[in-house]
VODORO-198230 format. One line per 4 residues: number of its first residue (from 1); for each residue x, y, z of N, C-alpha, C. Coordinates in steps of 0.05 Angstrom, whole numbers, plus 5000, padded with zeros to 4 digits. Layout:
VODORO-198230
NUM) X,Y,Z,X,Y,Z,X,Y,Z  ...
***
This chain:
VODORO-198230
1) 4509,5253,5229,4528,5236,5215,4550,5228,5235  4551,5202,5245,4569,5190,5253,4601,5197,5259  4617,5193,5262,4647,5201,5269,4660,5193,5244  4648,5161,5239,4658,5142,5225,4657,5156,5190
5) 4635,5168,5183,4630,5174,5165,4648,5198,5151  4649,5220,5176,4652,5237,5172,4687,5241,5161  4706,5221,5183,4727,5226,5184,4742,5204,5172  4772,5212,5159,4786,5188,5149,4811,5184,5168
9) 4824,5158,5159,4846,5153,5184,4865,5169,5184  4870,5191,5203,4899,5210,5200,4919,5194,5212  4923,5175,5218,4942,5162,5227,4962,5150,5204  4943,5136,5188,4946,5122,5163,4958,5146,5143
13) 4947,5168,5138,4955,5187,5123,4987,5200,5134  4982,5203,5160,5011,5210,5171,5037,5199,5167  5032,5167,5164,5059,5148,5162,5050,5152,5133  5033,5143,5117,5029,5141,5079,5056,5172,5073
17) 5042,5196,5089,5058,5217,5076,5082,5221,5077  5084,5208,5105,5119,5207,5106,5132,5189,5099  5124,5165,5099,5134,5143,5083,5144,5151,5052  5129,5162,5032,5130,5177,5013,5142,5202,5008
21) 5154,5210,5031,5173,5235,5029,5199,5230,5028  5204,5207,5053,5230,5187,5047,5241,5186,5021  5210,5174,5005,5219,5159,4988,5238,5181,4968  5224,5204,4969,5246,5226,4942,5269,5228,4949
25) 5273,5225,4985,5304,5230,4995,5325,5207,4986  5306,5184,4979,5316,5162,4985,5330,5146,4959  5316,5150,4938,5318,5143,4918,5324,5167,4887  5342,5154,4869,5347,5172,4852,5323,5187,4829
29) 5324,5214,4825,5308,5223,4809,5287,5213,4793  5290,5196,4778,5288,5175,4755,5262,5154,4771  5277,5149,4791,5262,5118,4802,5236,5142,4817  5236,5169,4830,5213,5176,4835,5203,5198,4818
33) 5203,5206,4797,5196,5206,4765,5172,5184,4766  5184,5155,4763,5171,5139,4747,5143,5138,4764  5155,5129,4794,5132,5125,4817,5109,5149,4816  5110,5172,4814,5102,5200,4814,5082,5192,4796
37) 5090,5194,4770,5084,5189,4741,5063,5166,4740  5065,5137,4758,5048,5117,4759,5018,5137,4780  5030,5139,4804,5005,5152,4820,4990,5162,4800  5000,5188,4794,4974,5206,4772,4964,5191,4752
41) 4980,5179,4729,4955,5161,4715,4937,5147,4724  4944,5131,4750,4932,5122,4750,4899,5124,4772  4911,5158,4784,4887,5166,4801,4871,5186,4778  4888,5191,4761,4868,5210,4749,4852,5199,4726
45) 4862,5169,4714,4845,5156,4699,4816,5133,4713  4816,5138,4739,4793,5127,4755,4771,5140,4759  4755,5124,4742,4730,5128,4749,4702,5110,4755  4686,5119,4763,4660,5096,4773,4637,5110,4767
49) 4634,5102,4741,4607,5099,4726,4578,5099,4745  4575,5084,4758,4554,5084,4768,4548,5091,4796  4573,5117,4805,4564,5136,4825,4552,5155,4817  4533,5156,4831,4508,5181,4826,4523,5213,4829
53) 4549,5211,4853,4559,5236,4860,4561,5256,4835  4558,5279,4829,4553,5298,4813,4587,5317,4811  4597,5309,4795,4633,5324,4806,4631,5352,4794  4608,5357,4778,4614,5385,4771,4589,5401,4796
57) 4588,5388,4822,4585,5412,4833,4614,5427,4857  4633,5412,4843,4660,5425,4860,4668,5439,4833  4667,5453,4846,4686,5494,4823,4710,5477,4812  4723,5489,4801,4751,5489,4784,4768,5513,4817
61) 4749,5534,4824,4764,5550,4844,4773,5533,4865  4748,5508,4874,4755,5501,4899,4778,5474,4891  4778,5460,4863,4797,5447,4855,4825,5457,4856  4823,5480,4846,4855,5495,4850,4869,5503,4874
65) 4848,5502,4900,4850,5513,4922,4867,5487,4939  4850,5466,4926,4863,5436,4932,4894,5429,4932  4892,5434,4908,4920,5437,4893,4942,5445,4900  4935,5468,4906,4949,5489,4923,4956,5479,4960
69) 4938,5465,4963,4944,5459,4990,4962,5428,4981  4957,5416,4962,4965,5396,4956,5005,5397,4952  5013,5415,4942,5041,5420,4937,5055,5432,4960  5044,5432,4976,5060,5453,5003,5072,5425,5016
73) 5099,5435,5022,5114,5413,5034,5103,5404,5054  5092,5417,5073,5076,5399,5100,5053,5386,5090  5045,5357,5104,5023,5353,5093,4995,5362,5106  4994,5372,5134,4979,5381,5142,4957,5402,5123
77) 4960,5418,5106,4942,5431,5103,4927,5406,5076  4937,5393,5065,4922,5369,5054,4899,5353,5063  4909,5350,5089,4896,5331,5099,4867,5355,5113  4864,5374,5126,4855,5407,5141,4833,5398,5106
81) 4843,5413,5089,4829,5419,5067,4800,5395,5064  4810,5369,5066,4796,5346,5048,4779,5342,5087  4784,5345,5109,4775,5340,5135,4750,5361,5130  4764,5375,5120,4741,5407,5124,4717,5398,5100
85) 4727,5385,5072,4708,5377,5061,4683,5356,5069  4698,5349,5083,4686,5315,5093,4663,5329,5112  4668,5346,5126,4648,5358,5147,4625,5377,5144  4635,5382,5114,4609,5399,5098,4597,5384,5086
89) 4600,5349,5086,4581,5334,5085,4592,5326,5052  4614,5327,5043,4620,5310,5016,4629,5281,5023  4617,5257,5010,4620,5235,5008,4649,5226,4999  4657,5199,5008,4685,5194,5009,4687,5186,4979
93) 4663,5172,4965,4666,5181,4938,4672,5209,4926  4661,5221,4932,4661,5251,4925,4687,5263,4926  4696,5265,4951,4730,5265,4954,4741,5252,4933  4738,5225,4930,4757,5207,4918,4755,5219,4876
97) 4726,5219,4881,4725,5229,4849,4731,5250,4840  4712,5271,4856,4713,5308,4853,4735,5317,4855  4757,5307,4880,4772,5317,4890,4811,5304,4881  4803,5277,4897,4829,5264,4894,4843,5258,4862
101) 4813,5251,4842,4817,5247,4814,4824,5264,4803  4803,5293,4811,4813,5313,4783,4846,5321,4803  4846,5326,4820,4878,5343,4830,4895,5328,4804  4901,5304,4805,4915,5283,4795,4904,5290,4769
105) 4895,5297,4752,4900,5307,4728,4910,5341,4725  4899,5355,4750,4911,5380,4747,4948,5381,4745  4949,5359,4762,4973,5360,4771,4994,5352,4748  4976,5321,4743,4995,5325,4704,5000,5335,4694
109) 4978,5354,4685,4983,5373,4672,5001,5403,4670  4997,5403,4691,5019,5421,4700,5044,5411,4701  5057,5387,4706,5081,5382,4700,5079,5385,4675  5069,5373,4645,5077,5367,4621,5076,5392,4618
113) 5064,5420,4625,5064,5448,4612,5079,5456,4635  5103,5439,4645,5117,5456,4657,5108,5485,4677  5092,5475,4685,5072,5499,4699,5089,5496,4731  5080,5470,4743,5096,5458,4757,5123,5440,4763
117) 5142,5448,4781,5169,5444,4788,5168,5402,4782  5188,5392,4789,5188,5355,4795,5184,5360,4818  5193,5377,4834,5194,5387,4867,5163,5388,4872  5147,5407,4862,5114,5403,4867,5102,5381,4860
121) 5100,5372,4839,5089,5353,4834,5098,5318,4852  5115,5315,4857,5124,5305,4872,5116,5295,4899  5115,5328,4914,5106,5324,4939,5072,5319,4941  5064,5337,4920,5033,5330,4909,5019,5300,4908
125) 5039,5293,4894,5033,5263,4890,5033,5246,4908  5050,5255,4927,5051,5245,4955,5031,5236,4980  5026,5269,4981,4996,5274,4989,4966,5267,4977  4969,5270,4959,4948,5254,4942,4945,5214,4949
129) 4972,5205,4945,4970,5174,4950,4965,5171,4980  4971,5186,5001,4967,5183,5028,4939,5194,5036  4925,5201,5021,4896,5212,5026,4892,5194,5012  4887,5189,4995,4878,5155,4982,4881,5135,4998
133) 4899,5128,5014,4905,5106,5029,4883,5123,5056  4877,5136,5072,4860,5136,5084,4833,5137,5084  4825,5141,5056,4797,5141,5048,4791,5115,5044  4817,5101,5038,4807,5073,5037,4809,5057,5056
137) 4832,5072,5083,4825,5048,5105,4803,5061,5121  4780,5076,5121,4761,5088,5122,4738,5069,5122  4741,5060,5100,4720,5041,5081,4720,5014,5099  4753,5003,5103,4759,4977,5110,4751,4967,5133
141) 4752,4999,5153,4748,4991,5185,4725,4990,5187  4707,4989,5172,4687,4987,5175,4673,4960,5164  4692,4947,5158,4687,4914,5148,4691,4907,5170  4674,4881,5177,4664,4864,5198,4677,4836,5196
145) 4684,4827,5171,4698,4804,5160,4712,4808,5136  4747,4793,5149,4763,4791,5126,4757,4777,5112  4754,4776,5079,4758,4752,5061,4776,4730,5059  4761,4709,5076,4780,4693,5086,4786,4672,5060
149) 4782,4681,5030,4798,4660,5005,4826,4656,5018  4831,4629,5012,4857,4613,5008,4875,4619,4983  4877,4652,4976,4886,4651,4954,4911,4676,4960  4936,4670,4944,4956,4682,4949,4976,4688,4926
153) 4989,4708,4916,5001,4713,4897,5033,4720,4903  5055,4702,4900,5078,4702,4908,5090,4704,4880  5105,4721,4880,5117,4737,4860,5146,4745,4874  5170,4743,4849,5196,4761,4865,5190,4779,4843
157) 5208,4808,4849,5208,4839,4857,5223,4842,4820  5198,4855,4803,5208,4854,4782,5247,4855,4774  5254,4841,4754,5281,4848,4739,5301,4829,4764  5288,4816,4782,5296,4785,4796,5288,4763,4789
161) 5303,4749,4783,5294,4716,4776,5307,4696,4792  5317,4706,4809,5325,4686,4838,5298,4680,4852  5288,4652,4848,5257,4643,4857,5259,4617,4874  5289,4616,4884,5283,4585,4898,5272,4591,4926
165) 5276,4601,4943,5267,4607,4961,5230,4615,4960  5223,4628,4942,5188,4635,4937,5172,4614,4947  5210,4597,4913,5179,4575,4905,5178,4549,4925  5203,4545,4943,5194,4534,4967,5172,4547,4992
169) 5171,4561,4985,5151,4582,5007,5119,4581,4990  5122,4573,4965,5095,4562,4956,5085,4532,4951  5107,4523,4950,5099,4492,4950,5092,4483,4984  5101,4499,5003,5093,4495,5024,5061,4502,5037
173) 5062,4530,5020,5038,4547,5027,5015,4524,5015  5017,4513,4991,5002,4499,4979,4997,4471,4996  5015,4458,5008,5009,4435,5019,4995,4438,5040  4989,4462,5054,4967,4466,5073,4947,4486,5061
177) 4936,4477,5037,4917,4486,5026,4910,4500,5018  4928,4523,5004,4929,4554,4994,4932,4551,4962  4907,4575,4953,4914,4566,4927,4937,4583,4921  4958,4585,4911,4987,4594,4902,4993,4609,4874
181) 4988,4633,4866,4993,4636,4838,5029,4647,4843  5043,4632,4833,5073,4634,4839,5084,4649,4801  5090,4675,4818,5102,4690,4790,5129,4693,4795  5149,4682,4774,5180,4696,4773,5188,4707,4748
185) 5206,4723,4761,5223,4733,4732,5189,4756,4716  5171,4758,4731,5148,4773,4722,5148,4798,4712  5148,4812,4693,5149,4841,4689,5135,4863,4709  5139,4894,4717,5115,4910,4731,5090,4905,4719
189) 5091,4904,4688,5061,4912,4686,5045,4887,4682  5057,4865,4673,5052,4850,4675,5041,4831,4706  5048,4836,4727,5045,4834,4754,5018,4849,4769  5023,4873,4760,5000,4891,4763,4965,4876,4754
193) 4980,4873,4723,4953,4862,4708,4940,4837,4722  4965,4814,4729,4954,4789,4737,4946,4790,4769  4954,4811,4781,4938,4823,4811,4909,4832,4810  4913,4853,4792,4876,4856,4783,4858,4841,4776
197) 4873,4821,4764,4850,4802,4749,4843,4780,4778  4873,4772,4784,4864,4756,4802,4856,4761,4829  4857,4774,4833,4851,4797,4860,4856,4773,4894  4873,4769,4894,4889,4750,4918,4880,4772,4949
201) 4875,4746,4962,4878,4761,4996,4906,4772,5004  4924,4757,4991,4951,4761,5010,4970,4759,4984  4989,4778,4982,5012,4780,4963,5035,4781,4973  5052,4764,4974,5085,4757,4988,5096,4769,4959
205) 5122,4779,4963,5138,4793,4945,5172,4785,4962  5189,4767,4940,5209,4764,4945,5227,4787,4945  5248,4794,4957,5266,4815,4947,5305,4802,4960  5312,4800,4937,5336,4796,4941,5366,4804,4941
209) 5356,4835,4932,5375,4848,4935,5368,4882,4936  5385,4893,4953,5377,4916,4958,5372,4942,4937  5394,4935,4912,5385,4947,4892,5354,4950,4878  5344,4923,4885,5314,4922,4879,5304,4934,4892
213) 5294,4957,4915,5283,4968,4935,5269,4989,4915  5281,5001,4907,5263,5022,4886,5243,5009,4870  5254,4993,4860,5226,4967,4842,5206,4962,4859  5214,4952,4894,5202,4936,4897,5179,4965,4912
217) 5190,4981,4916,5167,5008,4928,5147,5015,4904  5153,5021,4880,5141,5030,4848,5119,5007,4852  5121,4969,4854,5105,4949,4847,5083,4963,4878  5094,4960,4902,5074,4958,4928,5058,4983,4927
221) 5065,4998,4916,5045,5028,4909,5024,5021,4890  5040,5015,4866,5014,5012,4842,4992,4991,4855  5009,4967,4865,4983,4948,4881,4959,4959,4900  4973,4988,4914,4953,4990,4937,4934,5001,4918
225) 4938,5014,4899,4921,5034,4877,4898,5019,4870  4904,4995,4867,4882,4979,4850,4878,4955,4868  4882,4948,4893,4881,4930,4909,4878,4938,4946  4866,4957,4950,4871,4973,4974,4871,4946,5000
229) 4852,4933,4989,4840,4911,5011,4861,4884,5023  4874,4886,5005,4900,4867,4999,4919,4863,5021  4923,4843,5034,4953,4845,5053,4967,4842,5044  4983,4860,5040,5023,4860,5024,5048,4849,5042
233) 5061,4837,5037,5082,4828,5059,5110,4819,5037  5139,4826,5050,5155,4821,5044,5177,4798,5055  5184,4785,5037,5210,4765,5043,5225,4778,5023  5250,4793,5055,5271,4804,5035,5299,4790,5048
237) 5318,4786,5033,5339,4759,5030,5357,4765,5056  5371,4744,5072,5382,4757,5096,5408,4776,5092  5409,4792,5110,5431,4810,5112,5414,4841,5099  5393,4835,5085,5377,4860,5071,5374,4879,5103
241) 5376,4904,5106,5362,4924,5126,5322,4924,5123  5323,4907,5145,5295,4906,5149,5276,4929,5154  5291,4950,5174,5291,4974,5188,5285,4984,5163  5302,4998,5140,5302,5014,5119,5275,5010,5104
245) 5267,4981,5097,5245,4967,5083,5223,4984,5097  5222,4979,5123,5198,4981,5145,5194,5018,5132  5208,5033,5124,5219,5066,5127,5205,5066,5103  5218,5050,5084,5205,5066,5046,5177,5047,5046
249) 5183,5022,5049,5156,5012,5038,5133,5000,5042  5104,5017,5033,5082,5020,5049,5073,4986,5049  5083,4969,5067,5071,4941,5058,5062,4936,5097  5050,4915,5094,5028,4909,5125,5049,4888,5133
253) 5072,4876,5128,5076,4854,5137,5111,4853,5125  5139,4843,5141,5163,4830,5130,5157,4814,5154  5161,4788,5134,5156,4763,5143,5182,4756,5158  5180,4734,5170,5190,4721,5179,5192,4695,5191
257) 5185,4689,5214,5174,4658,5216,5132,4659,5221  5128,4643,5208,5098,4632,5212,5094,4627,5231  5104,4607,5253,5098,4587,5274,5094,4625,5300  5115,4640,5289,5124,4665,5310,5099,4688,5305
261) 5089,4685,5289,5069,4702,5267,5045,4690,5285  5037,4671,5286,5011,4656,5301,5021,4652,5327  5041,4649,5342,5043,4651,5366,5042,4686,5380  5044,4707,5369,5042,4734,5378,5009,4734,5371
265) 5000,4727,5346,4970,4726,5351,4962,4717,5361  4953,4699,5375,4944,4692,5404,4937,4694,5428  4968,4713,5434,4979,4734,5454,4955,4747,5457  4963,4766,5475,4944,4795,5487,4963,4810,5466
269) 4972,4808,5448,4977,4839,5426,4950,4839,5418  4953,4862,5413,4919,4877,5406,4917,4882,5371  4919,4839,5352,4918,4836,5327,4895,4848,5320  4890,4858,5303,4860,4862,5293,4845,4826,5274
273) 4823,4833,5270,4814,4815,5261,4820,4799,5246  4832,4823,5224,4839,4815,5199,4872,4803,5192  4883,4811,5210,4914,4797,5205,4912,4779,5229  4899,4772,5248,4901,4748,5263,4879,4728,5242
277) 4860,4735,5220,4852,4709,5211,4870,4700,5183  4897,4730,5173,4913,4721,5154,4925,4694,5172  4941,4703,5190,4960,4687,5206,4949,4668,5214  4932,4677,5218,4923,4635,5238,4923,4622,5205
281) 4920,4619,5184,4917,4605,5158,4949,4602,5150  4967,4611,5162,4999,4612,5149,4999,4587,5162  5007,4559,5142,5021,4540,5152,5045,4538,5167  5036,4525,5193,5062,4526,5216,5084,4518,5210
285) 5101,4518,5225,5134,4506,5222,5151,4511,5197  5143,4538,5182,5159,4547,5167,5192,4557,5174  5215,4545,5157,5232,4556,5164,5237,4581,5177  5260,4586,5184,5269,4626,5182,5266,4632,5215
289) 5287,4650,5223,5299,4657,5245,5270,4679,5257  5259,4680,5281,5246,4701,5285,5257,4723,5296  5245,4744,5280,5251,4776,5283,5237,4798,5289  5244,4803,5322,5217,4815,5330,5213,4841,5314
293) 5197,4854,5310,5188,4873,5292,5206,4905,5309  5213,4920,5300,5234,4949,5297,5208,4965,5316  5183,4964,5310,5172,4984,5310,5135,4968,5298  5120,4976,5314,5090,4966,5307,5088,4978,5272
297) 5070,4965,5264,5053,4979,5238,5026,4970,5232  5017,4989,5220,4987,4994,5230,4971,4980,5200  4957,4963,5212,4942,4944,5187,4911,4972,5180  4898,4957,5159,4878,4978,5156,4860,4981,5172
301) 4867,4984,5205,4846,4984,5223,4855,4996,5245  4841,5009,5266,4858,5020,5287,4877,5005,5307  4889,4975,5304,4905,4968,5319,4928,4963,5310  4955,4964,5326,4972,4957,5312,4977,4929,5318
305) 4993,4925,5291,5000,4892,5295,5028,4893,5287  5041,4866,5299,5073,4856,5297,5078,4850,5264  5104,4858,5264,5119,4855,5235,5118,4827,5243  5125,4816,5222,5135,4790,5222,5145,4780,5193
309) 5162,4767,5190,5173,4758,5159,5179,4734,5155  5175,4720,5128,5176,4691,5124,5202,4692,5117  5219,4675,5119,5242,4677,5100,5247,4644,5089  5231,4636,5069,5236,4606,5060,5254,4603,5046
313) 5253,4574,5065,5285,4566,5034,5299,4559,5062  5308,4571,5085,5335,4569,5102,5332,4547,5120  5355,4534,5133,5355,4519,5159,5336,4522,5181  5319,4512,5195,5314,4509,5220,5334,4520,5239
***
């Protein structure tokens, strides 16, 4: 069995877990409550009918054992546990169903029977979404071609209805041939729903004020849940801390200028496939100041690529 098969991205899991540890420091009780609360429904109500994998040949012992490695503040033995599975030859379905699904109902459950602290479950949930995000960029690097649809879902950051700036950033996107589904003033679940259905290559997310940061981390999570394949990118309003953004929230891209976005792809930076064929499709000569990126971030593949952020609407 291959390397490829065997192992998932620990790189990806490393920033997913810490990214997600931030987030409890970062944000009030309540706002990672809700986030917490979204992960487990919605890993423990997933399922796939027509995998053959057999989940009752993993124990309830070796489920609890999971669990148990799952709540420990470091994430290392999370990741040790599910590596060690992978090498006794369980399938990344198998993980994903046997393993990552039921924890995520153990774990419910144990909060509602108070079995478990907000403190465990918490960090649980953490680890759980960051092993999810590597089983699935697992899957990705191993795609040969991005889905190059012209299709794009620009939405501002629920409980915002400031859209002039978007919706100039879509009537532009559109005049070089993108199809545009432009949502404002959109509800979470409502946003969620019209992401699944429509299932877009590329999702821009306005953000205009920093109070929205908690919103806008709760929406980019639930998306990766049901959209792993997806490029996420943010236009957040000027004067916003880009730096901070880059810290809580797990997204591939803060935009900035287009024309700056396709001129670093080009370059000798070492783009991967898949965000040098987003970018070469971003219509050129878009407004907005360029901003070289804080720090690389890593698309679903082993290279890293440059931040970059749109900011439409502003002066040349």
């Amino acid at each position: 069995m291959g390397k490829q098969e065997v192992a998932f991205d620990p790189e990806i899991f490393a920033r997913t877990a810490s990214l997600f540890a931030q987030k409890r420091s970062a944000f009030a009780p309540d706002a990672v409550e809700a986030l917490a609360g979204d992960v487990l429904r919605r890993l423990a109500s997933s399922t796939k009918p027509h995998d053959q994998f057999d989940i009752s040949a993993i124990s309830d012992d070796s489920i609890e054992a999971f669990c148990a490695a799952l709540v420990r503040p470091q994430s290392d033995p999370a990741r040790q546990f599910i590596e060690d599975r992978r090498a006794e030859g369980i399938t990344r379905m198998g993980v994903y169903l046997g393993y990552i699904c039921a924890a995520a109902r153990r774990l419910g459950e144990g909060w509602d029977n108070e079995q478990l602290s907000f403190i465990d479950v918490t960090i649980g949930t953490g680890h759980l979404y960051a092993l999810m995000r590597a089983l699935r960029a697992e899957r990705s690097s191993a795609r040969m071609e991005f889905d190059a649809r012209r299709c794009a879902l620009f939405a501002t950051v629920p409980g915002e209805d400031h859209g002039i700036g978007i919706t100039v950033a879509a009537d532009l996107f559109r005049e070089n041939g993108w199809d545009i589904d432009l949502q404002i003033g959109t509800s979470h679940d409502d946003l969620i729903a019209r992401a699944e259905g429509t299932q877009p290559a590329i999702i821009g997310l306005s953000l205009s004020t920093e109070g929205r940061l908690d919103t806008l981390v709760r929406l980019v999570v639930a998306l990766r849940l049901i959209l792993p394949e997806t490029v996420i990118g943010v236009a957040p309003a000027a004067g916003l801390n880009v730096q901070r953004i880059h810290d809580l929230v797990d997204i591939d891209l803060v935009f900035t200028s287009a024309q700056f976005c396709l001129r670093r792809s080009g370059t000798d930076d070492p783009a991967p496939k898949l965000t040098a064929r987003v970018l070469a499709q971003l219509p050129a000569g878009q407004s907005g100041a360029c901003c070289p990126p804080a720090r690389p971030l890593r698309a679903r593949s082993t290279h890293a690529i440059p931040a970059c952020r749109l900011q439409a609407g502003e002066s040349r």
